[in-house]
N, C-alpha and C positions, 0 to 999 in steps of 0.2 A: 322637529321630531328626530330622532336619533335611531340611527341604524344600527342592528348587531351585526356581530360579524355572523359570518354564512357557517352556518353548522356543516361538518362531514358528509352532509346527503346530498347538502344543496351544493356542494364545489365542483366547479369544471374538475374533475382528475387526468390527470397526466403521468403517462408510464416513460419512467428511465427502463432502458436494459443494461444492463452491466452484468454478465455471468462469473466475473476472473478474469485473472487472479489475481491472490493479495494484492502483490505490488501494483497491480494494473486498477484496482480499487482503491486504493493509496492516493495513483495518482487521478485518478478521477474524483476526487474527494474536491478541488478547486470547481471542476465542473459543477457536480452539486451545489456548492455555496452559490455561485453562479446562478444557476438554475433554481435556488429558492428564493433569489432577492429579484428575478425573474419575472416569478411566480407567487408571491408572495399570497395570494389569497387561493389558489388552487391546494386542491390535493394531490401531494407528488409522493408515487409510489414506485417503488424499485425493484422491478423481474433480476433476482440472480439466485445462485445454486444452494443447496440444503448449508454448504460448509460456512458460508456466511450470512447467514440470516441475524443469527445473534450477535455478531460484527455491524452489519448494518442496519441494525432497530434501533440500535442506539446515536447514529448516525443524525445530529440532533438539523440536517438538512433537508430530507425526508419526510415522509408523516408515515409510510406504513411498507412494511418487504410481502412480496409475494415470490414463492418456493418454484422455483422448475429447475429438475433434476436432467434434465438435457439427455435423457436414454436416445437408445438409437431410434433414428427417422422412422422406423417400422414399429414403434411402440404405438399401435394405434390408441390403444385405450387412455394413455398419456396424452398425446397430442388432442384429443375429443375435448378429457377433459383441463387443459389448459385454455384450447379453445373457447369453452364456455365459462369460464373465468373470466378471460378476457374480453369476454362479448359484456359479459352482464355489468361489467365494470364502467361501460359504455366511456373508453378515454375519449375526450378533445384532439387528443396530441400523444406522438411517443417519440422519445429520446433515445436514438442507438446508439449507446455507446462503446455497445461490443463491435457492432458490424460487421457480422462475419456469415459464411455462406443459412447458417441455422437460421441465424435473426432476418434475414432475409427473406428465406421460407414464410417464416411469419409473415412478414410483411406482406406477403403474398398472400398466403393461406388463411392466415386469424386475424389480419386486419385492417385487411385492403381498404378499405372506406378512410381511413383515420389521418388526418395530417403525419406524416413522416420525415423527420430529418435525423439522416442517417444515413451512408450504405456504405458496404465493403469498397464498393467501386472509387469512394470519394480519394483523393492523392491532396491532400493537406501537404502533406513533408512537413519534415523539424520534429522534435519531439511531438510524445505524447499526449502531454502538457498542449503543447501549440496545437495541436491536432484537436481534441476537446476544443480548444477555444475557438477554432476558425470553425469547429461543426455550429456552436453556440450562436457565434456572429449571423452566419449563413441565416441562423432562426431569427436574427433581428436582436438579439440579447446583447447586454453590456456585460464585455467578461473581465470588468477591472477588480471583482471583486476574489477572483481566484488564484490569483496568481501573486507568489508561488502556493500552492493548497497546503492549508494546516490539519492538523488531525490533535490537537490539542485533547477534543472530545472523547480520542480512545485511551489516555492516558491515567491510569489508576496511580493512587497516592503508594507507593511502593516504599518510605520511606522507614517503616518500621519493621516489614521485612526485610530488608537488607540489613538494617542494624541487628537484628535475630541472625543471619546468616555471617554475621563477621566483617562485613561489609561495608568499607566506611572512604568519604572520598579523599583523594580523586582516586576513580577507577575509570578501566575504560570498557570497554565492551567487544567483543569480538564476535562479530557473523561469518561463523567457517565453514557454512552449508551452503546448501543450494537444494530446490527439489529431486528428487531421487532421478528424475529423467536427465537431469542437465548435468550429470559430474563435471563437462567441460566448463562452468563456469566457477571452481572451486580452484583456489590458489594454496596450492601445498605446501607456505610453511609459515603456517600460523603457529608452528610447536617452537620455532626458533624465534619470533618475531615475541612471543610469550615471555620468553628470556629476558630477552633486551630489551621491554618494558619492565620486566620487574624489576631490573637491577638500575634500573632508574626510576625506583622508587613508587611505582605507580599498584595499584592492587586491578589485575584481569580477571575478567567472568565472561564467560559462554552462558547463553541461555539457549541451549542444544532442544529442537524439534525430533519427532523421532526418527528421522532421516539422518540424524546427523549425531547419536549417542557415542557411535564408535567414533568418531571423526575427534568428539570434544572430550572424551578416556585419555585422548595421546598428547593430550595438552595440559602442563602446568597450573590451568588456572582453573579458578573456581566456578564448579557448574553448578546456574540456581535453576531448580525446581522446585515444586510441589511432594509431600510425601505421599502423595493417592495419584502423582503422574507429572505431566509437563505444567509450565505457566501457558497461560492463554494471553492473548493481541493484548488484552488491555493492562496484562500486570509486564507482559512486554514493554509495552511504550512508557509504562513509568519507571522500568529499570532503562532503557535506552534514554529516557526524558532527564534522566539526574548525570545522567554520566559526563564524564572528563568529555572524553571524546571516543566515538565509534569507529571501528576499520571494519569493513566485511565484504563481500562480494557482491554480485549482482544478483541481488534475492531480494524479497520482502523484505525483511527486517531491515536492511539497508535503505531500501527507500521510505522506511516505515521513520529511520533514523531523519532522514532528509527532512519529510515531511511533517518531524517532529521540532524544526531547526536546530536539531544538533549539530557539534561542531564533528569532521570527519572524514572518512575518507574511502572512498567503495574504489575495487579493485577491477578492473575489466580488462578480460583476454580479446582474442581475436574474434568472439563469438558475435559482437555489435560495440559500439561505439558510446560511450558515455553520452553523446550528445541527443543520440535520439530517446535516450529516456528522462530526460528533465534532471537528472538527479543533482545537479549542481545547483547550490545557493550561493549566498554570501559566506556558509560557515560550511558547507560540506562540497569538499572536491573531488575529482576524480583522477583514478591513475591508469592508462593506458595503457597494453603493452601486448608486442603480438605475441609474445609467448608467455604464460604464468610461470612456469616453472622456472624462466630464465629469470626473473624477476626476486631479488633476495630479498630476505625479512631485512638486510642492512639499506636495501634500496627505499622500505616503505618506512625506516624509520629517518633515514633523510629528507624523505616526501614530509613527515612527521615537525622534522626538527626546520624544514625550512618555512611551512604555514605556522611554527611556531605554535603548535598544539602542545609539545615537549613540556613549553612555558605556562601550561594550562593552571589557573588557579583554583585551589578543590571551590566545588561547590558548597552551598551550605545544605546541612542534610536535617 
């Protein structure tokens, strides 16, 4: 006699948390794979915030997002009903992989009874990356499957837009923002370093968030967007997915770059250390330096011509 597989009612379910941000979703993307070859016959559902739901439905590790807006602790009528969401969902198990004083709370408050692995308190060290995988291990899980984590899944075929915008390879990419709270992590002179790629023959693009419209004005290169407003993650990752090679800061789209295996290069001031965010592969490296500004567009194009990215052969488009 032959068994089916267990319909959505009858699965143990199991809650990840991940609330943010991008980049910190990015790299929790290995976790996930991790945790669905895990869990392979459970239903694995994902607690994070309204601005990624539609990023993470499609997250083909997963089976289903569940929305919390994370209002303030006094939001009674929010916490009730999160509460009972989460009761009736009756999880086996939850996966913290925010861990942070909130997720906590819960744990206390909405789900005291339920296996737990997770907490703020836990001291992994090393990346982000490492961290996820030693919470994973802890649960008894094999985490050879994530490392380093691909995001292949968010990357749209982008290839006949760019040819509609002029756009043709090699080009490379430039991430000249950063979240509106963090200017300190923006290296100011992507308008020069712009130069000295063009005049070696290469075609740059910005793909400017709306944090960052004035920032990507002041620069030479070509900014793609939409005519009704910005690109979204996924036509992101298929212009970041064809390019020459990427430079950008310590943001999202950087590690969006990494975790696409592009070839590359993220810039980081004195604010944290390359190492503890995973962002180094085989094809994308990091540059140090405790002051940004000191640091010249003739310095990253050195960094450039010495990983031999200069020599980069266009892609096919």
């Amino acid at each position: 006699m032959t068994m089916s597989a267990p319909q959505p009612s009858e699965r143990n379910r199991i809650l990840i948390i991940k609330h943010g941000a991008f980049g910190d979703l990015i790299q929790a993307s290995g976790a996930l794979r991790n945790l669905r070859v895990g869990h392979p016959t459970e239903e694995l559902v994902l607690l994070t915030t309204p601005a990624y739901r539609r990023l993470m439905t499609r997250c083909p590790f997963i089976d289903r997002v569940i929305v919390d807006a994370r209002p303030s602790i006094w939001a009674v009528r929010h916490h009730f009903h999160l509460a009972r969401t989460l009761h009736n969902e009756r999880f086996s198990r939850v996966y913290d992989l925010q861990k942070s004083t909130r997720t906590r709370l819960y744990r206390r408050w909405l789900l005291p009874d339920v296996d737990w692995y997770g907490d703020k308190s836990d001291k992994h060290g090393g990346s982000l990356r490492e961290t996820f995988a030693a919470q994973l291990k802890l649960a008894g899980l094999d985490t050879a499957h994530g490392m380093p984590p691909s995001v292949q899944w968010m990357a749209d075929d982008m290839r006949t837009y760019l040819k509609e915008q002029g756009v043709y390879a090699p080009y490379v990419v430039l991430n000249i923002g950063s979240a509106k709270r963090h200017p300190h992590k923006r290296w100011p002179h992507y308008a020069q370093l712009t130069r000295l790629l063009l005049a070696h023959g290469l075609s740059v693009v910005t793909v400017p968030g709306p944090d960052e419209m004035e920032l990507a004005s002041q620069l030479p290169a070509k900014r793609l967007s939409r005519a009704d407003g910005f690109l979204d993650w996924f036509e992101l990752a298929g212009i970041l997915r064809e390019a020459a090679f990427v430079i950008g800061n310590d943001t999202g789209p950087t590690h969006l770059a990494s975790a696409l295996d592009c070839t590359g290069i993220a810039i980081f001031g004195p604010h944290t250390h390359s190492a503890q965010t995973g962002i180094e592969t085989d094809h994308f490296r990091a540059v140090n330096v405790p002051d940004l500004a000191a640091l010249s567009a003739a310095d990253v194009l050195e960094h450039l011509s010495r990983l031999h990215m200069l020599d980069q052969r266009p892609r096919s488009m």
